[in-house]
C-alpha positions in Angstrom: 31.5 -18.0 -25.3 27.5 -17.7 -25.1 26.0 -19.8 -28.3 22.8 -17.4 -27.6 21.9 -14.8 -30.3 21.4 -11.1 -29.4 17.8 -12.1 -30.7 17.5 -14.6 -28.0 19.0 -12.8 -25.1 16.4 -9.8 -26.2 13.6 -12.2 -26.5 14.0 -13.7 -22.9 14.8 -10.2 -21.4 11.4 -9.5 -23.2 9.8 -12.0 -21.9 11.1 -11.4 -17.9 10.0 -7.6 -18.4 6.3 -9.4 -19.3 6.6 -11.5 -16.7 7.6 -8.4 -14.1 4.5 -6.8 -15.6 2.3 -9.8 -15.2 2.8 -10.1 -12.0 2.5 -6.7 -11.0 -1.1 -6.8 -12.9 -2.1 -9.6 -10.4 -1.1 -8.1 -7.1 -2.4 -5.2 -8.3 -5.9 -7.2 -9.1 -5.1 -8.9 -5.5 -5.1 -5.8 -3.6 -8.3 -4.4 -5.0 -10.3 -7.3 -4.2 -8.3 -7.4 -0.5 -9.3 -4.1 0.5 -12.9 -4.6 -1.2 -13.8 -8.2 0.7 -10.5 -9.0 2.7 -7.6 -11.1 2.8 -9.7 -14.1 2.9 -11.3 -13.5 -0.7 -11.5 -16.4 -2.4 -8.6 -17.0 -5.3 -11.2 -17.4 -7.7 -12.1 -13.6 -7.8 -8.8 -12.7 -7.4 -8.1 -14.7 -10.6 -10.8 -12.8 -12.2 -10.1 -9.8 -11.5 -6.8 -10.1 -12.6 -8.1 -12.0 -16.0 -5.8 -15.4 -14.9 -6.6 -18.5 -14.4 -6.2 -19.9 -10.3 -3.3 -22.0 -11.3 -1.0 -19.0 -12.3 -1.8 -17.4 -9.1 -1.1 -20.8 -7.5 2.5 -20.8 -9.5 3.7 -17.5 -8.4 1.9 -17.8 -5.0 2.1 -21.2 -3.3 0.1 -20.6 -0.1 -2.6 -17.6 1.0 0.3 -16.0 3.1 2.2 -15.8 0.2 0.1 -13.8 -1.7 -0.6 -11.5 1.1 2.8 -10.9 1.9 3.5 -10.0 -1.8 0.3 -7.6 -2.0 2.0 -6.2 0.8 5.3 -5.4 -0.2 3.8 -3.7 -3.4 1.4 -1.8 -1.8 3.9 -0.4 0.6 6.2 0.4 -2.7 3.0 2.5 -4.3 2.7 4.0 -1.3 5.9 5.1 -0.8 6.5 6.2 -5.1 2.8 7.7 -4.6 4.3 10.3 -1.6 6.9 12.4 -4.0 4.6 12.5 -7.2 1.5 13.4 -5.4 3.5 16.4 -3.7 4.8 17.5 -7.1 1.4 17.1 -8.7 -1.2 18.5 -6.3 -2.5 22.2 -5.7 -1.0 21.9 -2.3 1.2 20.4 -0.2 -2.3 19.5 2.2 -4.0 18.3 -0.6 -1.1 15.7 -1.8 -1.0 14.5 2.3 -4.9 13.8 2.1 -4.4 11.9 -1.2 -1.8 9.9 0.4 -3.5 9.6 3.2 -6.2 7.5 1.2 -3.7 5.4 -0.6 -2.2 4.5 3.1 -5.8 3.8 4.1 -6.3 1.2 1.4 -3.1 -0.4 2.3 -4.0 -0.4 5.8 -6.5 -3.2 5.1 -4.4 -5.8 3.8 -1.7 -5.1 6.5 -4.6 -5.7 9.3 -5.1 -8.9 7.3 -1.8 -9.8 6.9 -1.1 -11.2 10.8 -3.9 -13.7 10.5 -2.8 -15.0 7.2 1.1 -14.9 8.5 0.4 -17.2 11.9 3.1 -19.3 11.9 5.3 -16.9 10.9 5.9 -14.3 13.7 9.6 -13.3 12.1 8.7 -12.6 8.7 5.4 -10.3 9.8 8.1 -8.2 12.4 10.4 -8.1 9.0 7.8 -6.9 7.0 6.6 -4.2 9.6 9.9 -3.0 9.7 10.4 -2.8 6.0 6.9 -0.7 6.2 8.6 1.4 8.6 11.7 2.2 6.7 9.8 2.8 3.4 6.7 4.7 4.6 7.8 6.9 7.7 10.1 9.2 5.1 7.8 9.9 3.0 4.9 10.5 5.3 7.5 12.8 6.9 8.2 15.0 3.4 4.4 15.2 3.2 4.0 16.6 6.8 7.0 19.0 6.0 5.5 20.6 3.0 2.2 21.4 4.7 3.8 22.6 7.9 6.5 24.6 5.5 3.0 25.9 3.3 1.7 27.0 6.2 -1.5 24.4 6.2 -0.9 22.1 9.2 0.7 23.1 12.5 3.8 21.9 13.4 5.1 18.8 15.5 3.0 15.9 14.0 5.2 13.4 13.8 5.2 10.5 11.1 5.1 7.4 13.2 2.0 9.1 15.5 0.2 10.2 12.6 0.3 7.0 10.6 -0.1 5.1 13.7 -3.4 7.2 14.6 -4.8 6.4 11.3 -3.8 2.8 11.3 -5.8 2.3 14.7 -8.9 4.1 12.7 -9.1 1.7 10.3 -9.8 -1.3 12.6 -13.0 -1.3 12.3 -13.4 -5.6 13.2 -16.1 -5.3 10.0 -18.6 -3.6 11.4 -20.7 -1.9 8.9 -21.6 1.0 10.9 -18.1 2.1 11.5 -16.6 4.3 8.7 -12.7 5.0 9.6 -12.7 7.4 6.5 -15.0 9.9 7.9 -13.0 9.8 11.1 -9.6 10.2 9.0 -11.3 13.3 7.1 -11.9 14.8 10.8 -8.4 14.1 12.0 -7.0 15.5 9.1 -9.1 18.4 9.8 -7.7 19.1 13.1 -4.3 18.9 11.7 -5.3 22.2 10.2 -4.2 25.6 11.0 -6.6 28.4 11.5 -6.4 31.9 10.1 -6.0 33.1 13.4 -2.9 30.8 14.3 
């Protein structure tokens, strides 16, 4: 028989749910600072960001690749929650796929990241992309549906080219005369019907 009160069991369930929420606030904090200055922004302005000292990021994230790897995860988990509530909450089925579209974009930058700060460990990045996969080609897929079903994009786009299309525009090596989201806008453009189609 547990000596622990409801009181107690309430209290640590309280504080794992703070915890969860916590962490979430700092990967969250990570991946803004990631896809503003890259994966090899310094810990200090990730700390900032998120409002934590170095230390806790230090405790929940021994090593870079750790921390990359869980920004990673997270971001593909917004990306792929984003898909359905963006459909249900745009004017259009279009519309939702462009807003997603950016989301992925963002994302894209830490994953482009993620293979330097993941050297040593070729299995876990090929687990990763296959957990990216498995997440993110569905919903891309109920995205492309809608618009083709709206009659706003033409049919046979599939998932894994269009994501893969825009994952090559947004390797852009950091050259700051290269804007991949103005090339994105015009791809998305061309997915497009015309009146006259």
């Amino acid at each position: 028989m547990s000596s622990e009160s409801p009181a107690g069991k309430a209290s640590a369930r309280s504080r794992r749910v703070d915890a969860v929420r916590n962490e979430q606030a700092l990967l969250a904090a990570a991946a803004e600072v990631f896809v503003a200055s890259g994966v090899d922004a310094p810990i200090r302005q990730i700390a900032a960001k998120a409002g934590v000292g170095t230390g806790t990021i230090y405790r929940h994230f021994p090593t870079r690749a750790d921390l990359v790897t869980a920004v990673y995860r997270h971001q593909i988990e917004e990306c792929a929650e984003a898909g359905p509530e963006l459909l249900a909450g745009a004017a259009s089925p279009f519309i939702a796929l462009r807003q997603w579209i950016d989301l992925f974009a963002d994302f894209l930058v830490t994953k482009h990241g993620l293979a330097d700060a993941m050297q040593s460990d070729s299995n876990g990045f090929a687990a990763l992309h296959g957990y990216f996969l498995d997440r993110l080609l569905p919903v891309c897929g109920r995205l492309l549906d809608a618009a083709v079903d709206a009659g706003e994009i033409r049919a046979g786009i599939q998932p894994y080219e269009l994501m893969r299309g825009i994952g090559n525009l947004c390797i852009g090596g950091g050259d700051p005369q290269y804007e991949p989201r103005r090339l994105i806008d015009l791809l998305l453009c061309g997915l497009q019907r015309r009146p006259s189609e």
